[in-house]
VOGU-3710 file (C-alpha; in Angstrom, 3 decimals, decimal comma):
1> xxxxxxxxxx> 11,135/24,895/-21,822  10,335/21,015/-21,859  8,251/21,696/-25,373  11,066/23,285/-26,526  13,611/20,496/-25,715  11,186/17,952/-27,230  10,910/20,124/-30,559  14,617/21,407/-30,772  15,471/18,366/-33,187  13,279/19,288/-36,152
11> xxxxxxxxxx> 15,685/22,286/-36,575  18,616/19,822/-37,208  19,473/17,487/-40,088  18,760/14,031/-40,061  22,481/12,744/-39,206  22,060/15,701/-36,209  18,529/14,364/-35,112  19,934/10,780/-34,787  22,698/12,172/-32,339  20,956/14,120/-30,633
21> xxxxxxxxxx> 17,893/11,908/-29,966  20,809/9,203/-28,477  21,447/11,833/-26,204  18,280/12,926/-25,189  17,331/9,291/-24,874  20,073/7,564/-22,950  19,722/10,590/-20,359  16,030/10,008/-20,208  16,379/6,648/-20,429  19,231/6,508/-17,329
31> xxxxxxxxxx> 17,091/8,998/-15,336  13,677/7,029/-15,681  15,148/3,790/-14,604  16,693/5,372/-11,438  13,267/7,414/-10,901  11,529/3,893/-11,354  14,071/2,475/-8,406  13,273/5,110/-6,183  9,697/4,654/-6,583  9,771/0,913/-5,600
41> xxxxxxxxxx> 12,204/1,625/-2,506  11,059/4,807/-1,686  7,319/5,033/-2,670  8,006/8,037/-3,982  9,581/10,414/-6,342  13,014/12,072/-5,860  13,186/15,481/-4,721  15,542/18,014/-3,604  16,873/15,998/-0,321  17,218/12,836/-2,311
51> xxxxxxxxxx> 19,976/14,951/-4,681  21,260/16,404/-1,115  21,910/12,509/0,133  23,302/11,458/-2,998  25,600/13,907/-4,046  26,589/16,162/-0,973  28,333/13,075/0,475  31,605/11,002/0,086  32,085/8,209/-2,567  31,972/5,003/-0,008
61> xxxxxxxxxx> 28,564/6,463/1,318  26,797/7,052/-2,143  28,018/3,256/-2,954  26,783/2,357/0,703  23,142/3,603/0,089  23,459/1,604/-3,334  25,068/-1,416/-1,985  22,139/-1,187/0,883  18,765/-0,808/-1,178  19,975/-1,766/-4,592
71> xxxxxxxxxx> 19,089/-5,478/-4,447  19,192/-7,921/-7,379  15,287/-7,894/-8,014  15,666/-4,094/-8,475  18,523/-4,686/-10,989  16,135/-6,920/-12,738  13,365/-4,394/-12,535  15,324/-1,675/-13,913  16,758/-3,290/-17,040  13,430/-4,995/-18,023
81> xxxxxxxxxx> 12,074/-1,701/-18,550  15,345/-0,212/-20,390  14,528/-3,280/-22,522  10,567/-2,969/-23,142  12,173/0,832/-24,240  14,392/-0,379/-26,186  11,754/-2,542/-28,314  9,384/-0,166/-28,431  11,758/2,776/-29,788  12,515/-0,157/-32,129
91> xxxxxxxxxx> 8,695/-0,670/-33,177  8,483/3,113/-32,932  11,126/3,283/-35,694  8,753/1,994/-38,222  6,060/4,401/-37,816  6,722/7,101/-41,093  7,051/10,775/-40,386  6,497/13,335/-42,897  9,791/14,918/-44,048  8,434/18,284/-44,479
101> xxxxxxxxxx> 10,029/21,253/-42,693  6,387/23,188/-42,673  4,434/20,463/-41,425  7,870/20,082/-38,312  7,275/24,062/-38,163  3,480/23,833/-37,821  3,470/20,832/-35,348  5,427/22,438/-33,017  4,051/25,788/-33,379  0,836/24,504/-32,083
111> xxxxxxxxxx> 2,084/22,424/-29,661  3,625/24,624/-27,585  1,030/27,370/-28,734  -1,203/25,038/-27,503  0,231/23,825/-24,419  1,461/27,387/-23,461  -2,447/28,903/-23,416  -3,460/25,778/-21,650  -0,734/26,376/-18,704  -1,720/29,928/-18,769
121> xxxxxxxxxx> -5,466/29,274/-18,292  -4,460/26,650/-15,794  -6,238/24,116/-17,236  -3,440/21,788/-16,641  -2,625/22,171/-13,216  -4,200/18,533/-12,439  -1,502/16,996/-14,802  1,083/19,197/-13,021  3,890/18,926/-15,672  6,026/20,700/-12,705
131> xxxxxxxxxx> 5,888/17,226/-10,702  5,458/14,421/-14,073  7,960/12,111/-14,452  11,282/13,902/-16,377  10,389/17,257/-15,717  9,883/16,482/-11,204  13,185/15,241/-11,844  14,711/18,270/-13,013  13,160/20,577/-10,892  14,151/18,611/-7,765
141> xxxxxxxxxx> 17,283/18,989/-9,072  17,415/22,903/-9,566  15,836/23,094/-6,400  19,069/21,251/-5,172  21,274/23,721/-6,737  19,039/26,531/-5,541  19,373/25,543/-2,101  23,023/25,367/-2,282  23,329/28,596/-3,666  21,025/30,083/-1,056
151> xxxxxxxxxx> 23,181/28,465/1,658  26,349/29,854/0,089  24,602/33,831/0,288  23,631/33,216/3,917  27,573/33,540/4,685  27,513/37,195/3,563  25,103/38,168/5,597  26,454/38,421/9,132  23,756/37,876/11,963  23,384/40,310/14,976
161> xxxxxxxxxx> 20,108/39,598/17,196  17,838/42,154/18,428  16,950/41,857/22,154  20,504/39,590/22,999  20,660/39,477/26,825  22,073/36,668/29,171  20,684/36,466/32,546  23,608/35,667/34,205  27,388/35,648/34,141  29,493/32,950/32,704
171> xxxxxxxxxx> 32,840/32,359/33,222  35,379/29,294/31,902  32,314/26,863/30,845  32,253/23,919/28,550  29,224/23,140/26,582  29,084/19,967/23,881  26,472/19,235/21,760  26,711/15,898/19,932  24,580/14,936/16,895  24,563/11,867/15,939
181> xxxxxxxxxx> 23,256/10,045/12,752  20,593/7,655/11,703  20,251/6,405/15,340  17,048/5,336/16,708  15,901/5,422/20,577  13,887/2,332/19,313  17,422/0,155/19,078  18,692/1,929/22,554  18,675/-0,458/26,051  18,569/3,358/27,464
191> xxxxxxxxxx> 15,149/3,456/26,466  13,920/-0,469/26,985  15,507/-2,308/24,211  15,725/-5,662/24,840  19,757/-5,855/23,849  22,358/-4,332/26,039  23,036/-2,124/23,208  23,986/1,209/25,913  26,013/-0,618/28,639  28,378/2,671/29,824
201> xxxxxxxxxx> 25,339/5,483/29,307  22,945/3,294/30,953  25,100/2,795/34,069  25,709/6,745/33,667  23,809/8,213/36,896  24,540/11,884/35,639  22,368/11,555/32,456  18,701/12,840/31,847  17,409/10,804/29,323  14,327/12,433/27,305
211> xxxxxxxxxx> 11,886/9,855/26,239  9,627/11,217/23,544  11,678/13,751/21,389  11,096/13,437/17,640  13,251/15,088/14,320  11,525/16,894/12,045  12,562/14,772/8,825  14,119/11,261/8,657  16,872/12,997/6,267  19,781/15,074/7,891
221> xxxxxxxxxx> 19,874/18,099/5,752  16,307/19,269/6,305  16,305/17,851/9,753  19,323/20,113/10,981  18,090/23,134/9,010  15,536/22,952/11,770  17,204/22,337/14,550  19,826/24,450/14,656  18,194/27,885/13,833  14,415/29,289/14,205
231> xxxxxxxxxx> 12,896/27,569/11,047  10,320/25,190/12,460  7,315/22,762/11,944  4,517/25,489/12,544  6,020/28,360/10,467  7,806/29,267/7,586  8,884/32,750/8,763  12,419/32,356/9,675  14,833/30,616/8,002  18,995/30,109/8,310
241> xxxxxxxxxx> 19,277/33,843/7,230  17,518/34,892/10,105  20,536/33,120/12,381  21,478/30,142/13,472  22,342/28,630/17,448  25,682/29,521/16,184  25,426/33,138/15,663  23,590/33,052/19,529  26,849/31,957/20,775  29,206/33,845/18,707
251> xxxxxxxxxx> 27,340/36,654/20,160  27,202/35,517/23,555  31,550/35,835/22,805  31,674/31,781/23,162  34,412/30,172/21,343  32,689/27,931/19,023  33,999/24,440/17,467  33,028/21,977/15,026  34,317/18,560/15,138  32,755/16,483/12,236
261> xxxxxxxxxx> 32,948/13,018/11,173  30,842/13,717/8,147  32,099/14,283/4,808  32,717/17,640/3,592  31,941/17,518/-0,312  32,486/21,309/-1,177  33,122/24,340/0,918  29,464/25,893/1,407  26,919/23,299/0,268  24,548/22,316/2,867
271> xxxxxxxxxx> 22,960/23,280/6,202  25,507/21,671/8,521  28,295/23,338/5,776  26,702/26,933/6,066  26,611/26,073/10,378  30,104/24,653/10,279  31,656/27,917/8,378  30,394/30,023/11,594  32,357/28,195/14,341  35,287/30,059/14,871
281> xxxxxxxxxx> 37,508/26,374/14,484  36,663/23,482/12,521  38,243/19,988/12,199  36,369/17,515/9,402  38,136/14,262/9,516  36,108/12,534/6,861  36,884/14,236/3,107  35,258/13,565/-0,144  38,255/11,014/-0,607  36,185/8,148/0,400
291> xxxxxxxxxx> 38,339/7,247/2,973  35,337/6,634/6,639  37,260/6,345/9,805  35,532/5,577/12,717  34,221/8,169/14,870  36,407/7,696/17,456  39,156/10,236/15,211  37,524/12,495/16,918  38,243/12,032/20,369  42,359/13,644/20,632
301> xxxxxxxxxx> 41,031/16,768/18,641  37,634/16,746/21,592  40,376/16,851/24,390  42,860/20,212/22,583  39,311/22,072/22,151  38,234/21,486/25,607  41,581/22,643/27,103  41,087/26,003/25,567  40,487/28,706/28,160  36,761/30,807/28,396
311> xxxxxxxxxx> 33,512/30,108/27,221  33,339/27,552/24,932  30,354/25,369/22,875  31,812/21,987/21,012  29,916/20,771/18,289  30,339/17,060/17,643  28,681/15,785/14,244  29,336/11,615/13,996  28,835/9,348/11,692  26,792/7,405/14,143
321> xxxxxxxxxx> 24,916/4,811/12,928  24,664/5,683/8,982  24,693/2,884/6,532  26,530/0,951/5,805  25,822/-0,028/9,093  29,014/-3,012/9,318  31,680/-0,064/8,761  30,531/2,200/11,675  32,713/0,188/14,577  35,600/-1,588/14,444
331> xxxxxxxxxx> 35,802/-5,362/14,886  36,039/-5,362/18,461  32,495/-4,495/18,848  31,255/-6,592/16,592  29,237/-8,025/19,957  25,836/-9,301/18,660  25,938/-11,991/16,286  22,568/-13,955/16,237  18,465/-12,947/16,997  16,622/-14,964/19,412
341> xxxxxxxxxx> 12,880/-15,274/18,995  12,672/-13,548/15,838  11,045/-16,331/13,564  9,830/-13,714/10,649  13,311/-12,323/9,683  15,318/-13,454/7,514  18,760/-14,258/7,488  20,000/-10,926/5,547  17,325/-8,945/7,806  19,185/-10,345/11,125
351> xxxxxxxxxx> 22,822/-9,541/9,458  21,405/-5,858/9,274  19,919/-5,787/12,533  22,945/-7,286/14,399  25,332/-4,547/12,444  22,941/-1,673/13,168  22,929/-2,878/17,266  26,380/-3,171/16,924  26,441/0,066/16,000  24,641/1,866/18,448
361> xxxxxxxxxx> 27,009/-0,302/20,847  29,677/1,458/19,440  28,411/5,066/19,690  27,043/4,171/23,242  31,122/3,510/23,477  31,884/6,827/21,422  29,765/9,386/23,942  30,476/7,837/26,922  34,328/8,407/26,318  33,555/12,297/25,268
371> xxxxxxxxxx> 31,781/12,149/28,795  35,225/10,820/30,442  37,165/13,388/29,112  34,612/15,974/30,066  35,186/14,577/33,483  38,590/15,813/33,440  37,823/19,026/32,731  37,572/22,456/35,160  34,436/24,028/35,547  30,858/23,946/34,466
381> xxxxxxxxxx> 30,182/21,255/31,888  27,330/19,774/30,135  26,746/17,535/27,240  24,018/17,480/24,901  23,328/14,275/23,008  20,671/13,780/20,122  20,578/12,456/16,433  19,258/13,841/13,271  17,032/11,417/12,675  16,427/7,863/13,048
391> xxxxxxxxxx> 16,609/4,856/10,987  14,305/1,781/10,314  16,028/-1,361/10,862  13,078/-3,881/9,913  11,287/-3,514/12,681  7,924/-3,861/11,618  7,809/-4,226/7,719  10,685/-5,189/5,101  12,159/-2,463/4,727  15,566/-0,609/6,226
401> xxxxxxxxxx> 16,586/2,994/5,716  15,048/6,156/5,808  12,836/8,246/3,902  9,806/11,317/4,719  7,619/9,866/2,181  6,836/6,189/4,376  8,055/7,821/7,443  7,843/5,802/10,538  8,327/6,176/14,188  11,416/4,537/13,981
411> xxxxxxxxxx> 12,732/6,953/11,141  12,133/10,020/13,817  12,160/8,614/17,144  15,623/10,085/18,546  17,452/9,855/22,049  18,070/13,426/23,335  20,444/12,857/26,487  21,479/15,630/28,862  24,538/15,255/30,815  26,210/17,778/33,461
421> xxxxxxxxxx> 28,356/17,526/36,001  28,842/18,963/39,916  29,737/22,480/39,144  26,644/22,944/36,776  24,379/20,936/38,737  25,163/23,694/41,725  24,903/26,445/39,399  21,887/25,529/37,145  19,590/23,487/39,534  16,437/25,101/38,672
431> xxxxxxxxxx> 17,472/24,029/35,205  17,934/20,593/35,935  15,049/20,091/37,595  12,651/21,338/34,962  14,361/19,174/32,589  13,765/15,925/35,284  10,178/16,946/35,159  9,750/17,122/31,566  11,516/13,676/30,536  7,997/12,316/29,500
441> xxxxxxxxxx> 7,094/15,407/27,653  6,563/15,258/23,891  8,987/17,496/21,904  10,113/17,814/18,218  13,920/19,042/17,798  12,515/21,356/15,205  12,303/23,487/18,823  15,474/22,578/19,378  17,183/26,426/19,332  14,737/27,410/21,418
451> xxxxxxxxxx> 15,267/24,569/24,547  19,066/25,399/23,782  18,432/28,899/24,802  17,344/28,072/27,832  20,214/25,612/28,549  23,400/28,230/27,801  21,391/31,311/28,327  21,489/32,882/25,303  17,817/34,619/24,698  17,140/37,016/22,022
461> xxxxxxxxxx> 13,871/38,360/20,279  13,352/35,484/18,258  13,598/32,609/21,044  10,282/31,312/22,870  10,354/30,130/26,206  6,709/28,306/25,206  8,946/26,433/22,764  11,659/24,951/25,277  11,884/21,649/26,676  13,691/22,502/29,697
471> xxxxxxxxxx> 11,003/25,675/30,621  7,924/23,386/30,757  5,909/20,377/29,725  5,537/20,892/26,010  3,021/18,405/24,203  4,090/18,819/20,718  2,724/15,953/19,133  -0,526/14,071/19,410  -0,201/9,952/19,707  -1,662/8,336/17,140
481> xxxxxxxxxx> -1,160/4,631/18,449  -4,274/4,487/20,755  -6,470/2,516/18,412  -9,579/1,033/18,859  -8,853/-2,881/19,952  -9,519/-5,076/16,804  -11,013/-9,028/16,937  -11,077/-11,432/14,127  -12,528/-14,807/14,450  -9,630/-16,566/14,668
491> xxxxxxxxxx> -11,497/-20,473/13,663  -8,590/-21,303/10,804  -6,962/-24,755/12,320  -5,825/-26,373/9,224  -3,324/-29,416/9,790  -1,224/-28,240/7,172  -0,318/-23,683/7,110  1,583/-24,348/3,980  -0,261/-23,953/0,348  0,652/-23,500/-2,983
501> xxxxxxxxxx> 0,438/-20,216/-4,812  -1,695/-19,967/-7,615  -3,207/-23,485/-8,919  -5,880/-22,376/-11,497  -5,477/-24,904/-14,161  -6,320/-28,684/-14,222  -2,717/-28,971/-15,168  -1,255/-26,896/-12,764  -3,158/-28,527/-10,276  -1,672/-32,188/-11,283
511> xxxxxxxxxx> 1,793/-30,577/-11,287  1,647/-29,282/-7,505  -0,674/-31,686/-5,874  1,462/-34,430/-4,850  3,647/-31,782/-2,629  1,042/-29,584/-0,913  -1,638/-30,231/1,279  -3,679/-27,676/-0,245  -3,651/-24,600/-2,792  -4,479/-20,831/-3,329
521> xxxxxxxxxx> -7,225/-20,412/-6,653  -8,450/-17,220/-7,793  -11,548/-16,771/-8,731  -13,588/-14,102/-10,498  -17,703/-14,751/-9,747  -20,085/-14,132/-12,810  -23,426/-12,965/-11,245  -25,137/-13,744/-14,912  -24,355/-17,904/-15,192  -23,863/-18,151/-11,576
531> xxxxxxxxxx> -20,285/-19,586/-11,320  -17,102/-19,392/-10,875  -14,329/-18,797/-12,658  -10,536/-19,939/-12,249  -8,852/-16,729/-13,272  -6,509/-14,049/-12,095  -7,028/-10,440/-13,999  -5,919/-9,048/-16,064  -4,845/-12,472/-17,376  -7,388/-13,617/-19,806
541> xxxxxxxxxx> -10,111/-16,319/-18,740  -9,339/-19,616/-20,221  -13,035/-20,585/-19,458  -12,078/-23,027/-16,275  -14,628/-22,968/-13,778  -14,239/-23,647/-10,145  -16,416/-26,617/-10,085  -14,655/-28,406/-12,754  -11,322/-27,963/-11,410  -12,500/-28,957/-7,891
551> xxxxxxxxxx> -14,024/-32,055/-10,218  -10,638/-32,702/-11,320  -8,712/-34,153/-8,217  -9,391/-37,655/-6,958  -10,571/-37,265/-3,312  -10,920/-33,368/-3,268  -11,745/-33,890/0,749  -8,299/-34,640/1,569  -6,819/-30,866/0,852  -7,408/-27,478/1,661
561> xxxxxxxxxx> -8,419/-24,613/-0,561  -7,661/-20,728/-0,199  -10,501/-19,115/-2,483  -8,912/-15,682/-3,628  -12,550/-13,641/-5,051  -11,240/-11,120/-6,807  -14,475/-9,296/-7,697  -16,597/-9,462/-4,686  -18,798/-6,803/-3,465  -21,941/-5,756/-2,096
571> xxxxxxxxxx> -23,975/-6,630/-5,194  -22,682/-9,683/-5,675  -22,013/-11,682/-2,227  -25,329/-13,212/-1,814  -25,250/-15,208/-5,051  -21,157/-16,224/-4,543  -22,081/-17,136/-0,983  -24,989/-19,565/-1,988  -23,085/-20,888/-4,876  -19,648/-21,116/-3,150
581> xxxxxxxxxx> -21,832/-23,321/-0,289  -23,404/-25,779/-2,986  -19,871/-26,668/-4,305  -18,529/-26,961/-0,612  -21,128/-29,517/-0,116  -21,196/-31,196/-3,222  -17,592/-32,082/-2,588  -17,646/-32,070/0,937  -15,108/-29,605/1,899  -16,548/-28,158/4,873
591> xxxxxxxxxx> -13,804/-26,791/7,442  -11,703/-27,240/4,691  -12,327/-23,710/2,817  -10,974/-20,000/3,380  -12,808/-17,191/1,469  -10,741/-14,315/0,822  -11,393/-10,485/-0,367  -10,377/-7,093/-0,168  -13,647/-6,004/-0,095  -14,619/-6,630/3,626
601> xxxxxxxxxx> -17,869/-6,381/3,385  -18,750/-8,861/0,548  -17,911/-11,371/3,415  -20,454/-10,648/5,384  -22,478/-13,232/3,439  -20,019/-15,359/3,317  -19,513/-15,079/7,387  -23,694/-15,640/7,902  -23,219/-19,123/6,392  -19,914/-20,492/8,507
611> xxxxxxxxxx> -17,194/-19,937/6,036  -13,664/-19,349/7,202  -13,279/-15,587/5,785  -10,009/-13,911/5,401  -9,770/-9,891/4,563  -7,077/-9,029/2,423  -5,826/-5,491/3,859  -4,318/-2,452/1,842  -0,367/-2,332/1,675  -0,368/-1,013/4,535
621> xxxxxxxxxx> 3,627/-1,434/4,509  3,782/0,923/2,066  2,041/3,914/3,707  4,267/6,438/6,359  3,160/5,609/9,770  0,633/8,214/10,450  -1,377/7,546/7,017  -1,258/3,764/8,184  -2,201/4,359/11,654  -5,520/6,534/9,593
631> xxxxxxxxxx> -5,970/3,378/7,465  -5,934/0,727/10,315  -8,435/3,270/12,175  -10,879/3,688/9,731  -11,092/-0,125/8,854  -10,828/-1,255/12,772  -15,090/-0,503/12,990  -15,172/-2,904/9,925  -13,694/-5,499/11,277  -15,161/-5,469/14,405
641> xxxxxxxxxx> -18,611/-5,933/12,792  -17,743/-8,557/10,220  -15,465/-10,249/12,337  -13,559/-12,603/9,426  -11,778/-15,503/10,610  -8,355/-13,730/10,002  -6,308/-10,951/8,036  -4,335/-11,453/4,879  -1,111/-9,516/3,296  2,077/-10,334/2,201
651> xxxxxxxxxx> 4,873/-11,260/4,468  6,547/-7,808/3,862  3,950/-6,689/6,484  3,958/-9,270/8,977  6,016/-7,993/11,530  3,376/-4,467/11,380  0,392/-6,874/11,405  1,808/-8,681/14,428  2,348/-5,242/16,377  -1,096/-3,519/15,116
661> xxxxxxxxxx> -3,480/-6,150/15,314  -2,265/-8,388/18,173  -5,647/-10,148/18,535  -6,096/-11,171/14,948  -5,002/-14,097/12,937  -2,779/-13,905/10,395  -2,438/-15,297/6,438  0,513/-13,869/4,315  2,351/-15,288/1,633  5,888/-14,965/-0,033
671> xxxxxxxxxx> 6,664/-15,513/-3,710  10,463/-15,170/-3,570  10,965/-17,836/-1,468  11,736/-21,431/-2,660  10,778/-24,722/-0,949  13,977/-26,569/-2,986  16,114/-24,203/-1,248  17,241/-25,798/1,948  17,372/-22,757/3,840  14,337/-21,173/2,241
681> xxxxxxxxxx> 12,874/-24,252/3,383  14,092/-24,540/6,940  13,031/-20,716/7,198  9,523/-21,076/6,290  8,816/-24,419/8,024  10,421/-22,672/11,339  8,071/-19,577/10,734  4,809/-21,508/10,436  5,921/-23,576/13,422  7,300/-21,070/15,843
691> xxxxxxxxxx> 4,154/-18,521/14,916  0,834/-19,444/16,483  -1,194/-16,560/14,953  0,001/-17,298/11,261  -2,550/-19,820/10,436  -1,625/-20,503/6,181  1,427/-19,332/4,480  1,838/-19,193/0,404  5,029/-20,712/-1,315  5,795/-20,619/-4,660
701> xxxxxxx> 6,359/-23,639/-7,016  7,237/-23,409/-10,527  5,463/-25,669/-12,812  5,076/-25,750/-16,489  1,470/-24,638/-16,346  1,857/-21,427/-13,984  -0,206/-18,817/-14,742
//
């Protein structure tokens, strides 16, 4: 099909081709520069969840997620490489084409001839055309349509389980279940936050607090597919058509609601749509009109459904703490305003985390006034509390939001809250005590129908007492924090942490000197002549060596140098070592010299003869949390045994460097900010001096002979 689009043109006339190839162009064009933004913010390609968040949602949250992760560097990103398009279709433009309709004919005879027997033969399943660029995009978004038709034909097909029994009888009981949104247990005084960010629930004595429950996915569609019917983790034999914890209670003859906050885009579009449509009443106060009250429009339509007489289950779906972040409470609980003790972050990082805090504030506010009016109610009650996912707030690397390719703790990490009150306590205390003993236990919501059966006895064929929460200890998840301690040297004590970026010209050097105390060079070794030269690939060598440079500057003794070696390895470290020592001496710049490399053990020669070493670690920022936590594990032996003086990586990753290697010293560096800018300024010189472990931090400073 993509051959075919490609050669549909050389049917057409030339006026035709032109027109259509503006088409086909701007569309690529548009779609390759939004692919190429979710690549940098994501680390990955879209697929079919990224169509569900952007288009199965209201018009202020699909500008929120822009206004949020869109920055201006992006912006620049983007249009720089609409631009480099545009002037190469323009150079393209020159290139002549043969006019004749045979040789058109021929060419894409054998092209998709070609490409057809190749597919066939499999031949190029390593290219996977399926997943490339243009093609991924497409198919993630048929798959998006797919799904939405799919959840639109599980409506037809009424659900009636085999083996329905309740063990007891039931009579006039109220059962909530709240989901929230985007809120993370890591942001939550309930579960040892350092801000009062849960004043009511925490002073709640009625409220069972889980402390290691996990979502499935850090989006909300998949997430809830999970939860709320008996797809799972482990399996893929059950899906939504198979029924959902709705159809358990509509069975069970429980009068089922759905309160929602969240915007309803189209009738049957999405999991939480297809759920929604089974409740036998449903109130969504948030439209595709754009307009986003605040979740508390919920709370007069909470009281009229618990009022109603019999067995009844309330769903609550918030807002929560989605972004934007700032229009999830009102002003009133706008309560945090400034971070204490929180050097690394900058300004527009602290705005987000106060906003988010605030937030959780709020819905701390939000579900302990459901709880009130619970209070007021006759009869059994319980309420069930838990989000869809998390969100990270830059809490250990730059970045805020949410996404399953870099997942992170704080993506999945979820409160799950149980609260119930006299009457069910008497009733259900074998419950309830199950549930206090399993607090610690690791769980995964992906379970979640199952522990609900077990809470509102409602058991069928399909649920698993070996998959509830409240019937035993259930270890779900393996940790993968309990790493290996890791030890650098930690011998850097410069008198000045902050260096230029990048001095590798005599120039250069001249241009910067006078406002640094010492610079960054990079260096590429050449094992035949024995030297080094100033030069950072791919850039081309301008035949500068290291010694000449260093030759250069009047009184080389008086600064500090941070020696990027760009090509070290095994094979070469001996030689660099021995002649990195002779220039050392001949200018006398012991204690005054930091070697660094990515390739940890090339330093080993440089460690044997006293040099202060520095390892320059993967982006580990940019892995999800359980590839990083394989990374860090796998180079933790490595460091151990070389032992450099410190690590290295940009100051996206400080905060996770600070967390995962709290024995180790620290270099990073930061090309967007500027020492000119008085706040840049006061920011960095408050970092280096409020940070013992950072030891030398990288500014930029534009000169006329940057390279």
């Amino acid at each position: 099909m993509f051959a075919a689009v490609l050669s549909l043109p050389m049917l057409f006339s030339s006026q035709l081709i032109r027109i259509y190839a503006a088409i086909i162009g701007a569309l690529v064009l548009g779609y390759s520069g939004a692919e190429l933004w979710h690549v940098i913010e994501f680390r990955g390609f879209p697929d079919s969840a990224t169509f569900f968040s952007l288009f199965v949602t209201n018009t202020n949250e699909s500008w929120a997620l822009l206004d949020n992760l869109f920055g201006f560097e992006d912006f620049l990103i983007v249009v720089g490489f609409w631009l480099l398009m545009v002037i190469m279709h323009q150079l393209l433009r020159r290139i002549k084409i043969p006019k004749s309709m045979g040789v058109y004919w021929s060419l894409m005879l054998i092209g998709v001839a070609g490409f057809s027997t190749l597919s066939y033969q499999n031949r190029l399943a390593p290219a996977n055309f399926k997943t490339c660029s243009i093609v991924g995009g497409f198919n993630a978004y048929f798959s998006f349509l797919q799904e939405q038709d799919r959840f639109v034909g599980l409506l037809e097909k009424p659900v009636q389980f085999s083996g329905f029994i309740q063990k007891y009888n039931h009579e006039n009981e109220t059962h909530v279940i709240v989901i929230g949104e985007s809120t993370s247990r890591h942001h939550m005084s309930l579960y040892a936050y350092s801000r009062i960010t849960n004043p009511k629930l925490s002073a709640n004595r009625n409220i069972i607090s889980f402390s290691q429950v996990s979502s499935p996915h850090a989006h909300t569609f998949p997430a809830l597919e999970k939860v709320l019917s008996f797809k799972s983790l482990d399996s893929n034999n059950y899906d939504l058509q198979d029924g959902t914890l709705l159809d358990l209670f509509n069975q069970a003859g429980y009068h089922t609601t759905w309160l929602s906050n969240q915007a309803l885009s189209g009738k049957f579009e999405t999991p939480v749509s297809v759920l929604a449509s089974k409740a036998d009443q449903k109130v969504f106060s948030n439209t595709m009109s754009g307009s986003e009250p605040y979740d508390e429009i919920l709370l007069q339509a909470f009281k009229d459904a618990t009022i109603k007489k019999g067995n009844k289950v309330i769903f609550v779906h918030l807002m929560g703490t989605h972004m934007s972040y700032v229009d999830r409470y009102p002003e009133k609980f706008n309560h945090f305003k400034t971070i204490h003790n929180t050097s690394h972050l900058t300004r527009a990082q602290q705005k987000y985390i106060n906003t988010y805090d605030n937030a959780v504030r709020y819905n701390d506010h939000l579900i302990a006034s459901l709880i009130d009016s619970l209070n007021a109610v006759q009869g059994v009650c319980s309420l069930l509390y838990f989000s869809d996912h998390g969100d990270e707030v830059f809490d250990y690397r730059n970045f805020h939001g949410h996404s399953d390719v870099i997942q992170s703790k704080y993506m999945v990490d979820i409160p799950f809250l149980l609260w119930t009150n006299e009457q069910y306590k008497l009733k259900n205390a074998g419950i309830l005590k199950r549930a206090e003993n399993n607090i610690n236990s690791k769980y995964n919501t992906a379970d979640f129908i199952h522990t609900a059966s077990d809470l509102y006895d409602v058991h069928c064929d399909l649920t698993d007492p070996e998959k509830s929460l409240i019937s035993h200890a259930t270890i779900n998840t393996p940790s993968c924090n309990n790493l290996t301690p890791c030890f650098t040297a930690n011998d850097i004590h410069f008198e000045s942490k902050l260096l230029c970026h990048r001095v590798n010209g005599i120039e250069r050097l001249k241009e910067v000197k006078e406002h640094f105390a010492g610079f960054e060079i990079d260096l590429v070794f050449d094992s035949t002549t024995k030297t080094f030269d100033v030069n950072h690939p791919p850039a081309e060598s301008v035949g500068l060596s290291l010694d000449r440079l260093i030759a250069s500057i009047e009184n080389p003794e008086d600064y500090y140098y941070w020696f990027d070696l760009k090509n070290l390895d095994s094979l070469n470290q001996n030689d660099a070592a021995i002649q990195m020592q002779e220039i050392v001496s001949k200018y006398n710049l012991n204690d005054k010299v930091v070697v660094e490399s990515p390739n940890i053990n090339g330093l080993k020669s440089f460690v044997e003869l006293n040099f202060r070493t520095a390892f320059y670690l993967p982006d580990l920022q940019n892995y999800s949390e359980n590839q990083m936590y394989s990374v860090i594990d796998s180079l933790i032996p490595l460091i151990n045994t070389v032992r450099p003086s410190a690590l290295s990586q940009q100051f996206d990753a400080y905060s996770l460097l600070t967390q995962q290697f709290p024995n180790c010293d620290l270099l990073t560096w930061d090309l967007r900010f500027d020492l000119e800018n008085a706040d840049d300024s006061q920011f960095i010189n408050q970092l280096v001096t409020q940070q013992d472990r950072l030891k030398l931090f990288l500014v930029r400073k534009e000169s006329d002979s940057y390279r």
